[in-house]
C-alpha positions as CSV (number, residue, x, y, z in Angstrom):
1,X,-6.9,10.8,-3.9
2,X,-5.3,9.1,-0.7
3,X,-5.9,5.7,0.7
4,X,-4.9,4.4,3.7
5,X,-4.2,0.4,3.8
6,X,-4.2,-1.4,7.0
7,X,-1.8,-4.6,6.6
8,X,-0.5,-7.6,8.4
9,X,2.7,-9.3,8.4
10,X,5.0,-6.2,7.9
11,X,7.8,-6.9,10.7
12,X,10.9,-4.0,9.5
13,X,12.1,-1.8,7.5
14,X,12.4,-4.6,4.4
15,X,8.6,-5.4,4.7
16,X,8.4,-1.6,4.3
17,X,10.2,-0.9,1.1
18,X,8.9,-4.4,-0.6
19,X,5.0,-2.9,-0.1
20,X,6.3,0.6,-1.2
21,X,8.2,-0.7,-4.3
22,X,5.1,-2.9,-5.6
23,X,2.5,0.1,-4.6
24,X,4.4,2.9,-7.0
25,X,4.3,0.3,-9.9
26,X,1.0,0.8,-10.0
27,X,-0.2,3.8,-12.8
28,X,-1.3,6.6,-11.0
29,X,0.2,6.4,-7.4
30,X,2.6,9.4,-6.9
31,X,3.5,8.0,-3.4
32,X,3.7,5.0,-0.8
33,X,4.8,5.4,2.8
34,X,4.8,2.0,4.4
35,X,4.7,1.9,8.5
36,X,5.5,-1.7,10.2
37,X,5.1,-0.3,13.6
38,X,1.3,0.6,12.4
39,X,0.5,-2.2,10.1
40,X,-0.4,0.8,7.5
41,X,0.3,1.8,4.1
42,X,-0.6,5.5,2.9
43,X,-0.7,6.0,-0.8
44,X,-1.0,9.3,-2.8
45,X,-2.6,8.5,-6.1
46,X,-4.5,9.6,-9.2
47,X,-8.4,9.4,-8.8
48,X,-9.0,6.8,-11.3
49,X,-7.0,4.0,-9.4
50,X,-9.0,1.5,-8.4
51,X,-8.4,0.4,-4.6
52,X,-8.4,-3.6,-6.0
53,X,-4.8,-2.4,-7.6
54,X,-3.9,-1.1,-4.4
55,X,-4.8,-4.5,-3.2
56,X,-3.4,-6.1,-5.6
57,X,0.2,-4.6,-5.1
58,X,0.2,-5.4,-1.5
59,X,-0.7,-9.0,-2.1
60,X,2.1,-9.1,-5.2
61,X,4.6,-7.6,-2.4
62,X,3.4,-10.9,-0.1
63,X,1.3,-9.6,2.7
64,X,-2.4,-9.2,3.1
65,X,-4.2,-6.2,3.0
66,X,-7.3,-6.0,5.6
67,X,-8.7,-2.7,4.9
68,X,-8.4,0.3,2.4
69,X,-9.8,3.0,3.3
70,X,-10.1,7.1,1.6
71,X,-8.6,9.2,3.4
C-alpha cells in the first residue's frame, strides 16, 4: 500500500530525514521519501498499517501531518 502525507513545517533537507527516520520505525513501512519543497511524505508500506501510525510518526518527528491520503 502507498500513502501520500501532506505536511507542514518541513524547511530542508534535516526536516526531511527526521520524518523519514521516525516513518521507517514503524512495522511494515518498506519506504519514506520526504519532500520539503512539496510539504509531502510518500510511504511504501504493508497493508495492515494503519494511517494513524503514519500519523503518529510524523507528529513523533515534530511536524503536523494535514492529510494522508492512498495513493
Amino acid at each position: 500500500m502507498n500513502y501520500t502525507i501532506k505536511t507542514e513545517g518541513l524547511h530542508c533537507g534535516h526536516c526531511d530525514a527526521s520524518v523519514e527516520t521516525e516513518l521507517m520505525k514503524v512495522a511494515g513501512v518498506t519506504d519514506a521519501d520526504a519532500d520539503h519543497e512539496t510539504n509531502t511524505v510518500a510511504v511504501e508500506c504493508a497493508d495492515d498499517v494503519a494511517p494513524e501510525a503514519l500519523e503518529a510518526a510524523v507528529v513523533a518527528a515534530g511536524f503536523k501531518a494535514v492529510s494522508i491520503a492512498a495513493a
